[in-house]
C-alpha positions in Angstrom: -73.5 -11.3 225.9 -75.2 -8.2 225.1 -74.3 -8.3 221.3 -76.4 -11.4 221.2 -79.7 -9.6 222.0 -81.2 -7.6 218.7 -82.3 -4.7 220.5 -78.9 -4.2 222.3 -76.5 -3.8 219.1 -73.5 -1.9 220.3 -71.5 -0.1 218.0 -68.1 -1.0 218.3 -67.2 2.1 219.5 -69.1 1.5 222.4 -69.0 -2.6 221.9 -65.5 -2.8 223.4 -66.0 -1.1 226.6 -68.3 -3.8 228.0 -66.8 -5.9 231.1 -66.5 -9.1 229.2 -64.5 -7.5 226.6 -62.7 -5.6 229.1 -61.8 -9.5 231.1 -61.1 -10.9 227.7 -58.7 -8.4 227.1 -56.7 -8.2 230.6 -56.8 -12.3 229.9 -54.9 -12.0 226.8 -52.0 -9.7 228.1 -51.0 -13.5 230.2 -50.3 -15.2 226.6 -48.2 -12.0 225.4 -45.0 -11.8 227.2 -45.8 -8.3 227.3 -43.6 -5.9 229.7 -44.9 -4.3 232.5 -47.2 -1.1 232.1 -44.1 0.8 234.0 -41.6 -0.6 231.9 -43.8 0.2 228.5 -44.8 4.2 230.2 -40.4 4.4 230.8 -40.0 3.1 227.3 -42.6 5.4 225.8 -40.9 8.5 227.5 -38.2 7.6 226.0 -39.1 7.7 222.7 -39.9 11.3 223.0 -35.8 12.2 223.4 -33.4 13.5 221.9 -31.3 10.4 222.5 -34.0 8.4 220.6 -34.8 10.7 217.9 -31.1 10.0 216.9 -31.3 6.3 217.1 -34.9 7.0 214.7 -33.1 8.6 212.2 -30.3 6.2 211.7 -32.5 3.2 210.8 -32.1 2.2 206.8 -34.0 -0.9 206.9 -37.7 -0.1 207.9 -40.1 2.1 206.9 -43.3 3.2 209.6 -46.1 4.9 208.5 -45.1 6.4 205.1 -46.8 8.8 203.6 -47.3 7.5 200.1 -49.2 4.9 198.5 -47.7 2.2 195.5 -47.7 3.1 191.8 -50.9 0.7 190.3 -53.2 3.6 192.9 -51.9 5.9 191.0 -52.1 4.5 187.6 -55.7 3.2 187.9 -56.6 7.0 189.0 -55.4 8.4 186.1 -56.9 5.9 184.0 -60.5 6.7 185.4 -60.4 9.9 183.9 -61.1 8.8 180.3 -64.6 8.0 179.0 -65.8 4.3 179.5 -61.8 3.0 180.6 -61.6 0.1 183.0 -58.5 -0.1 184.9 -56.7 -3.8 184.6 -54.0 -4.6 186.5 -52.2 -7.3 185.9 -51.5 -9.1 189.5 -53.1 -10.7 192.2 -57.0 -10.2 193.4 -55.9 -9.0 196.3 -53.5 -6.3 195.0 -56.7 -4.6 193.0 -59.0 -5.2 195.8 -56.8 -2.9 197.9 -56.8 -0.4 195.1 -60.1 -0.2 194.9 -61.2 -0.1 198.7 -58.7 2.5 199.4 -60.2 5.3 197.1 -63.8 3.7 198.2 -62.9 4.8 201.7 -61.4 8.3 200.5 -64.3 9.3 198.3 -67.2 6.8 199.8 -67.7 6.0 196.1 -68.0 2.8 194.3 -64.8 2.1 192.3 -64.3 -0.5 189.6 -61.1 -1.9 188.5 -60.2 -5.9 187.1 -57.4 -8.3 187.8 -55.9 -11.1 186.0 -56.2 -12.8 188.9 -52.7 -14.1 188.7 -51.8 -16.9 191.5 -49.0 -19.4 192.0 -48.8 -20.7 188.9 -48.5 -17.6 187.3 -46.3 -16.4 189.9 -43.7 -19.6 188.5 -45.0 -20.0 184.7 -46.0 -16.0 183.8 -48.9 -14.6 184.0 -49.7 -14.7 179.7 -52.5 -17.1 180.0 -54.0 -14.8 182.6 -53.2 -12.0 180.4 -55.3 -13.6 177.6 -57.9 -14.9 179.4 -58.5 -11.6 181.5 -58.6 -9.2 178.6 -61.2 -11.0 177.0 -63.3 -11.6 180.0 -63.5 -7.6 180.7 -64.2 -6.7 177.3 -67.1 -9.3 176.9 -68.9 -8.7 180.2 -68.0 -4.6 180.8 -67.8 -3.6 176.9 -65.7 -0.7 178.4 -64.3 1.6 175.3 -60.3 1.7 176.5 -58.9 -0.9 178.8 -55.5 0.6 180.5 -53.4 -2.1 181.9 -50.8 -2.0 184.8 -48.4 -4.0 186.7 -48.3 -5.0 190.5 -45.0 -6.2 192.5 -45.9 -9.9 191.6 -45.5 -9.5 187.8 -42.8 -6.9 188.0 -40.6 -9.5 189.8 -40.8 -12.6 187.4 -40.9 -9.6 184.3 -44.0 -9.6 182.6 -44.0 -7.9 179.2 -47.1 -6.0 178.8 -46.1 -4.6 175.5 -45.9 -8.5 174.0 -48.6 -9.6 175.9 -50.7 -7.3 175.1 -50.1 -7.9 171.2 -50.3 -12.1 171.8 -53.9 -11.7 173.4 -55.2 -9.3 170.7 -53.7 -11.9 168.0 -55.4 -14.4 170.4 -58.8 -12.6 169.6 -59.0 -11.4 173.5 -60.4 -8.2 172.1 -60.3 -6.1 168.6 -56.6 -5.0 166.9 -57.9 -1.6 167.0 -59.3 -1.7 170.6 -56.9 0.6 172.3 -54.9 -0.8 175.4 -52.4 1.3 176.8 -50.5 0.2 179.2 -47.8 1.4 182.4 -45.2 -0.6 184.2 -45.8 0.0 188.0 -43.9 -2.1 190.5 -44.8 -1.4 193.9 -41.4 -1.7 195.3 -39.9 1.4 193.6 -41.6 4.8 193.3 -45.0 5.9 194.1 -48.6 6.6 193.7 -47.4 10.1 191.5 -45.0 8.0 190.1 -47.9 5.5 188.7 -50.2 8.2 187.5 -47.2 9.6 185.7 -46.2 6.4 183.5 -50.1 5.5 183.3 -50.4 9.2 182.2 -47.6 8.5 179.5 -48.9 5.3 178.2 -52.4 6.7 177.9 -51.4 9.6 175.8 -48.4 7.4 173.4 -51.4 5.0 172.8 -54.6 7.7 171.8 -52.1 10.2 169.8 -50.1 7.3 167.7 -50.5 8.4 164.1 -52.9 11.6 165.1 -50.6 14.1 164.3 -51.9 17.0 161.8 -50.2 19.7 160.2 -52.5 22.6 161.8 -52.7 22.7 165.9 -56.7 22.7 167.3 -56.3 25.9 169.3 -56.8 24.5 172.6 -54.3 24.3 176.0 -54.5 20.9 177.4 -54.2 20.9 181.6 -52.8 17.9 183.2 -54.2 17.7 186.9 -51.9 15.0 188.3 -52.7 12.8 191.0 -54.8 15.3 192.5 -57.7 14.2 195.2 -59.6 17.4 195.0 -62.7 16.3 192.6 -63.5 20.2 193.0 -60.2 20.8 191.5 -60.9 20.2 188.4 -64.4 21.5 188.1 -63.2 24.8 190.2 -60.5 25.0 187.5 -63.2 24.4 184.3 -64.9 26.9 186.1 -62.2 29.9 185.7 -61.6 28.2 182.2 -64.7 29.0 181.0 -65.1 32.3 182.6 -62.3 33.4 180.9 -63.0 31.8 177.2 -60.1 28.7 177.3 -60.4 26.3 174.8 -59.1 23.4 176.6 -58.8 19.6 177.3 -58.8 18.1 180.5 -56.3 15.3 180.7 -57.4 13.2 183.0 -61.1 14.4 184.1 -61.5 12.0 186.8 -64.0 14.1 188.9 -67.1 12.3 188.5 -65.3 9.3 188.7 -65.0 9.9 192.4 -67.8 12.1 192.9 -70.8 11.0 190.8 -73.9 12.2 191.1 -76.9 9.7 192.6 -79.6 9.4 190.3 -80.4 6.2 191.0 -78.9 4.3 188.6 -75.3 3.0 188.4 -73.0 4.9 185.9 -70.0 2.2 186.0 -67.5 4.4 183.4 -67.6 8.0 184.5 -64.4 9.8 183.1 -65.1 12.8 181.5 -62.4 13.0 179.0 -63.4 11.4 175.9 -61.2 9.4 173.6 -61.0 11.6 170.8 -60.3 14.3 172.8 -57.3 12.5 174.3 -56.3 11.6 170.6 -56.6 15.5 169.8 -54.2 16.6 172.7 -51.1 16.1 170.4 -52.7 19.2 168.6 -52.8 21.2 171.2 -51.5 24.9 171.3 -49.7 23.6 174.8 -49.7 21.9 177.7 -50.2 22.9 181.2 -49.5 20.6 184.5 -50.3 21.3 187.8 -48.4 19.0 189.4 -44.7 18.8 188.2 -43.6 15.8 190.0 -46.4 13.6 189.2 -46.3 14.1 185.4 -42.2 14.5 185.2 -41.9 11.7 182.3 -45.5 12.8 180.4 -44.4 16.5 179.9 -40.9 15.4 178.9 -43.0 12.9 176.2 -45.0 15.9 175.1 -42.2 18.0 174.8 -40.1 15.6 172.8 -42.3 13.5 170.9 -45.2 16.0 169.9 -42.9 19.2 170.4 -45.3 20.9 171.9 -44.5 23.7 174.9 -45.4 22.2 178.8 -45.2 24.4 182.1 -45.8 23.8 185.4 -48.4 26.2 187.7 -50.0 26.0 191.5 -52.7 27.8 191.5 -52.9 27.9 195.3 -53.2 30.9 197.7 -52.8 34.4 196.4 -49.5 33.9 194.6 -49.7 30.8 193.2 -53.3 31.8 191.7 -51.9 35.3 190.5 -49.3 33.6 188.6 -51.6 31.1 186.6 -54.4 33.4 186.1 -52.0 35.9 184.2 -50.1 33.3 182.4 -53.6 31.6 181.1 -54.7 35.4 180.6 -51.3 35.8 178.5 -50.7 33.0 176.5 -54.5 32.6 175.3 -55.1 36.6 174.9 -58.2 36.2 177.4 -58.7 38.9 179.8 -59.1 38.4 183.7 -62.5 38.8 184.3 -63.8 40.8 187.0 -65.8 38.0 189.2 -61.9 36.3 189.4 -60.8 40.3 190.9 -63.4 40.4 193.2 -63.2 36.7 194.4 -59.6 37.6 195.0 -60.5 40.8 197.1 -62.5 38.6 199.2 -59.9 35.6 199.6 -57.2 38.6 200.9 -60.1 40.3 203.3 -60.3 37.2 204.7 -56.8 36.5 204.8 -56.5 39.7 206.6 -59.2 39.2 209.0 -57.6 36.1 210.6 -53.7 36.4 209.9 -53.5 36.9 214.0 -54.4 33.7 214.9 -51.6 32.3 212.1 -49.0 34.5 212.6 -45.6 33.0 214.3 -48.1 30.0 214.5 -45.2 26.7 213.6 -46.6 23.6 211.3 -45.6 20.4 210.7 -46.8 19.1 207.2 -46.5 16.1 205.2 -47.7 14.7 201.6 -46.8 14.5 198.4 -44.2 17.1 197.1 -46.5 19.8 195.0 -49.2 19.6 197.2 -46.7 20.3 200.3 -45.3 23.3 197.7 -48.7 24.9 197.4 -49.3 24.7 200.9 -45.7 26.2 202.0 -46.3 29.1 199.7 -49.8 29.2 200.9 -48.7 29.6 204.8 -45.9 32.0 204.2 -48.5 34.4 202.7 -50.3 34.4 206.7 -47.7 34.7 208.2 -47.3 30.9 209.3 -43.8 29.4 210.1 -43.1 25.6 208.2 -41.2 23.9 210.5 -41.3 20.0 209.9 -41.8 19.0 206.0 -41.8 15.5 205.6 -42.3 14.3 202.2 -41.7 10.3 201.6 -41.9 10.1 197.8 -39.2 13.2 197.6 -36.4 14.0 195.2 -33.6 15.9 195.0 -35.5 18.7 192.3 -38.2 19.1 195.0 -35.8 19.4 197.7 -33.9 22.1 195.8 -37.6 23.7 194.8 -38.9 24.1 198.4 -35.8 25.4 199.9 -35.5 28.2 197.3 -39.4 29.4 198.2 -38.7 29.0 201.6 -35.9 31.4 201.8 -37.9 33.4 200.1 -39.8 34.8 203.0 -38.5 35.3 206.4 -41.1 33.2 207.9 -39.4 30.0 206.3 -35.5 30.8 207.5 -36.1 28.1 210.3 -38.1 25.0 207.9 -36.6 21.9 207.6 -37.1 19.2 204.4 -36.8 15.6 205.1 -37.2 13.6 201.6 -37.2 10.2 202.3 -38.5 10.2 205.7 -42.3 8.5 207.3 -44.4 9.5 210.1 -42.4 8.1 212.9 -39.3 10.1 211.6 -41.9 13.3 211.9 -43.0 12.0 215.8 -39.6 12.1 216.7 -39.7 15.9 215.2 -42.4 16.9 216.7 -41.9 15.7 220.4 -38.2 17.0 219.9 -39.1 20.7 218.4 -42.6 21.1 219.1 -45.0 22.8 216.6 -48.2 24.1 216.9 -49.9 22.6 214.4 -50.1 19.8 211.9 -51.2 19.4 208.2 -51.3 16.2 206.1 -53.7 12.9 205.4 -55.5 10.9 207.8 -52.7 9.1 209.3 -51.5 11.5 210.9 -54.3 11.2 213.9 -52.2 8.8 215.5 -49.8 11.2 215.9 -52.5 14.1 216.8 -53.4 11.2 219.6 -49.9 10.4 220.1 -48.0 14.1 220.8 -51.5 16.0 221.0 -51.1 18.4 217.8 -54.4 19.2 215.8 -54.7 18.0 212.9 -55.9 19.5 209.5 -56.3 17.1 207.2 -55.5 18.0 203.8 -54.1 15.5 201.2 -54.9 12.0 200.5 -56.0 9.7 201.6 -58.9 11.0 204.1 -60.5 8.2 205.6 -62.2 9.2 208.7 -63.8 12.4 207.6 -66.1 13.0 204.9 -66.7 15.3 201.8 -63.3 17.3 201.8 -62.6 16.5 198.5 -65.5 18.4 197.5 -64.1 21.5 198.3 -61.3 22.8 196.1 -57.8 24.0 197.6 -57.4 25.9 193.6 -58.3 29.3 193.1 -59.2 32.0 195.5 -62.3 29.9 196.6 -59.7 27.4 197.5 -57.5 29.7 199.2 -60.5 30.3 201.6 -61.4 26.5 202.1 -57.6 26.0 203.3 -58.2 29.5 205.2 -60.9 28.0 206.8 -59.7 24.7 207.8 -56.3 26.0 209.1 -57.8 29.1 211.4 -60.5 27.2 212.9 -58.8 24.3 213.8 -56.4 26.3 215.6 -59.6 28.0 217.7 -61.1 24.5 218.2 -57.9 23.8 220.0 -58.1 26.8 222.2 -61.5 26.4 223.1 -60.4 22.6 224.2 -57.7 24.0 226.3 -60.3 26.5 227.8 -63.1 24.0 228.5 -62.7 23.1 232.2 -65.0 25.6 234.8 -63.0 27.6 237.2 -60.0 26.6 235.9 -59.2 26.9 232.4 -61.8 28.4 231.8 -60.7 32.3 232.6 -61.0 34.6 229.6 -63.0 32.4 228.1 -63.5 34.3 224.6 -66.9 34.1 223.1 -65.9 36.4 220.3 -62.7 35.8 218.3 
C-alpha cells in the first residue's frame, strides 16, 4: 500500500481517497446492516421537515451536539490565572487528560493540570488515599505556589469531601498547613463549563482573602473576566485600563496561560495574577464582572461576605463599550481619553461602510449566554436580524435578559430563545426557517456542511482554525474584529455562489 513507501506519506486528508481504502470501505457496509443509500437520502429529507422538527423537539432523554462543556474545564481555566497554580482534579486520568487536550486544541498551547488518578477502588472505597497521596506528589515534583482542587462525575457520585480531605492530607504532611488549597465542587452531570469557573472562582477568592480584611480599602476596582476565550480580552481590556489611569486587579489573568510567548524555554505556571493580589481583592474599591452568568455565586460572595459593590458590563460593539467606558470613567473620576474617541470614530466608519451587506441579513447563533448577549446587541447595531439563539447552558434570568434587548430594536421583533436546547435542535431550525448566516464554535461546521450556512466562528471551543483568540471581541478594536469576521464571511459566500464561468458567474463584482 502506498502508506508503506516513505516517500509516498499521504496525509489523511488525501490518505482515504486511495482505491484500497475506498474497497475496504464499500467491504464494510456488508457487516453493517445498513439501509439502502435510497432509503438513508428519503430518511435524510425527512429530517429537514416540519413533521420532524416536531418529533426533534419533543425528545427529553438525549442530548446531540450541545453546546457547552462540563464544570472541571471551567474550574481548571479559572484556576490558571493565578501565579504558579496547578489545577488538581480529583477523578480519573482520563477525565483531566480530556481537560487538558481540549484547551490544547483551542489555543495550540501546552496545558498542565494533575489527577488523583482515582480508579476502581477508589470508585468503591473513596478516593482519600488518592487525595493524600496526589497532593503530595504535585507539590514535591511541580513546587507550584497554590494548588486549586476540583471534582469530576466519579467523586461527585460516591461524595467525596474536599473540604475534609483536604484538611486530613495536610495533617498527613501531603503539603504545608499554610499552603493554600482552595477548592470547587464540579460534577459534570449538572451545570456547566461557566458554572465551574464560577464555584472555582468562589473557592479561589474564600481561600486567598480569609482573615485579609483591613479597615481602609486599597483604591483599586477588581475586574472578573469569566470564562472568557479571548486571551486579547484581557490584555485589550489592561490596555484601556491603563490608558485611562485604573488601579485595578485582574481576577483571573489567564492570558499567558493560553497564549505564552516562545522564548525557548518552558514557563510551566503562567497566570498573571499573583497571590497577594488575589488576597488584596477583598480591599478593593469594587468589583466589576464581565460575564454575569459565569460569576453569578462569586459576586453574590463579594457582595455578602466582603460587602463590597459588584456590576456587571459588555463591553462589546458600540453600546456595550459606551456604557463601560463611562461607568469606569465615572466611578474612578478618570476621563475618556481621546485615542478611546477616535478608535470609536473608526469602529462606527467602519460600521457604516459595510452595514449594506448586514442589513435584513438573518443569523442563527449559539454559545454561552453573555457571549450570545454581546453579540445580539452587537448585530442589532448593523442592522442584522437574530433569528435562531440557541443557548444549552441557559437560565430563566438570561432568557428574560435577551428578550428585553431584543425588543429593544426592531430588528429583533422576529428572534427566538431556545434555553436548553443543542445543535440538532438548531438543524431542525435552520432547515425549517432558513437564515442566512451562522455564528457560534467549531461544531457548528457540521451543520455549515449539513444545511450549507457559513459559518463564523466565534466562541469556544475553536478547533479547526487558528489564532482567533488572539484578537479581542472587547472594545472598539473588537467591535471591528467581529465586523470583520461577520461582513467578509458573508462576501466569501457570494463569491462561492458566483464562481462557476458563464453561469453564475454574471455580475461578477470585483469591487464590493
Amino acid at each position: 500500500m502506498a502508506q508503506n513507501d516513505v516517500n509516498k506519506i499521504a496525509d489523511h486528508f488525501d490518505l482515504f481517497h486511495q482505491p484500497e481504502y475506498q474497497t475496504l470501505f464499500e467491504n464494510k457496509k456488508q457487516f453493517e446492516g445498513r439501509h439502502s443509500d435510497e432509503e438513508i437520502a428519503r430518511v435524510r429529507e425527512w429530517t429537514k421537515s416540519w413533521e420532524y422538527r416536531e418529533k426533534n423537539f419533543a425528545r427529553e432523554a438525549l442530548t446531540v451536539n450541545p453546546a457547552k462543556a462540563c464544570q472541571p474545564l471551567g474550574a481548571i481555566f479559572a484556576a490558571a490565572g493565578f501565579e504558579g497554580t496547578l489545577p488538581f482534579v480529583h477523578g480519573s486520568q482520563g477525565c483531566v487528560a480530556y481537560f487538558r487536550t481540549h484547551l490544547t486544541r483551542n489555543y495550540k498551547e501546552p496545558f498542565s493540570a494533575v489527577s488523583s488518578s482515582m480508579t476502581e477502588d477508589a470508585a468503591v472505597f473513596g478516593g482519600l488515599q488518592n487525595m493524600i497521596e496526589g497532593l503530595a506528589n504535585a507539590h514535591a515534583l511541580y513546587k507550584p505556589k497554590m494548588i486549586a482542587l476540583c471534582t469530576t462525575c466519579m467523586a461527585e457520585v460516591i461524595g467525596d469531601d474536599l473540604g475534609a480531605f483536604i484538611t486530613t492530607s495536610k495533617n498527613s504532611g501531603s503539603v504545608p498547613q499554610d499552603f493554600p488549597v482552595p477548592y470547587a465542587h464540579t460534577p459534570s452531570f449538572v451545570g456547566s463549563h461557566i458554572t465551574g469557573y464560577d464555584n472555582m472562582m468562589k473557592g479561589i477568592l474564600s481561600c486567598l482573602t480569609k482573615d485579609k480584611k483591613t479597615e481602609t480599602k486599597n483604591g483599586k476596582w477588581n475586574f472578573i473576566p469569566g470564562f472568557d476565550a479571548y486571551t486579547s480580552n484581557i490584555r485589550e481590556l489592561k490596555r484601556i485600563f491603563n490608558l485611562m489611569g485604573v488601579n485595578y486587579t485582574v481576577l483571573a489573568d489567564n492570558s499567558d496561560s493560553f497564549d505564552a510567548p516562545n522564548e525557548g524555554e518552558f514557563v510551566m505556571y503562567n497566570g498573571l495574577t499573583t497571590l497577594e493580589e488575589g488576597a488584596d481583592s477583598i480591599n478593593a474599591e469594587g468589583t466589576i464582572s464581565f460575564q454575569r452568568y459565569a460569576t453569578e455565586k462569586t459576586l453574590n460572595y463579594i457582595e455578602t461576605e466582603w460587602k463590597q459593590e459588584t456590576a456587571v458590563y459588555r463591553p462589546v460593539g458600540i453600546r456595550g463599550t459606551d456604557e463601560f467606558l463611562q461607568a469606569l470613567s465615572k466611578i474612578t473620576g478618570q476621563p475618556i481619553p481621546r485615542e478611546l474617541e477616535v478608535e470609536r470614530g473608526r469602529a462606527i466608519d467602519a460600521m457604516n461602510d459595510s452595514q449594506a451587506w448586514l442589513h435584513g441579513k438573518k443569523i442563527a447563533m449559539y454559545g454561552d449566554p453573555d457571549l450570545v448577549m454581546g453579540l445580539i446587541s452587537f448585530l442589532l447595531e448593523v442592522g442584522a436580524e437574530p433569528t435562531h439563539i440557541v443557548v444549552t447552558n441557559s437560565n430563566e434570568k438570561f432568557e428574560a435578559e435577551a428578550k428585553e434587548l431584543l425588543a429593544s430594536s426592531p430588528y429583533g421583533a422576529n428572534a427566538t430563545i431556545w434555553g436548553g436546547k443543542d445543535l440538532w435542535h438548531l438543524r431542525s431550525l435552520i432547515f425549517t426557517e432558513p437564515v442566512d448566516l451562522l455564528i457560534g464554535n467549531s461544531y457548528g461546521k457540521y451543520l455549515w456542511r449539513d444545511i450549507g450556512v457559513p459559518l463564523v466562528r466565534i466562541g469556544y471551543p475553536i478547533f479547526d482554525r487558528h489564532h482567533l483568540h488572539r484578537y479581542p471581541i472587547y472594545g472598539y478594536q473588537g467591535a471591528l474584529n467581529l465586523l470583520n469576521w461577520i461582513v467578509n464571511t458573508i462576501l466569501d459566500e457570494l463569491d462561492r455562489k458566483t464562481d462557476i464561468p458563464g453561469k453564475t458567474d454574471i455580475s461578477f463584482d470585483l469591487i464590493r
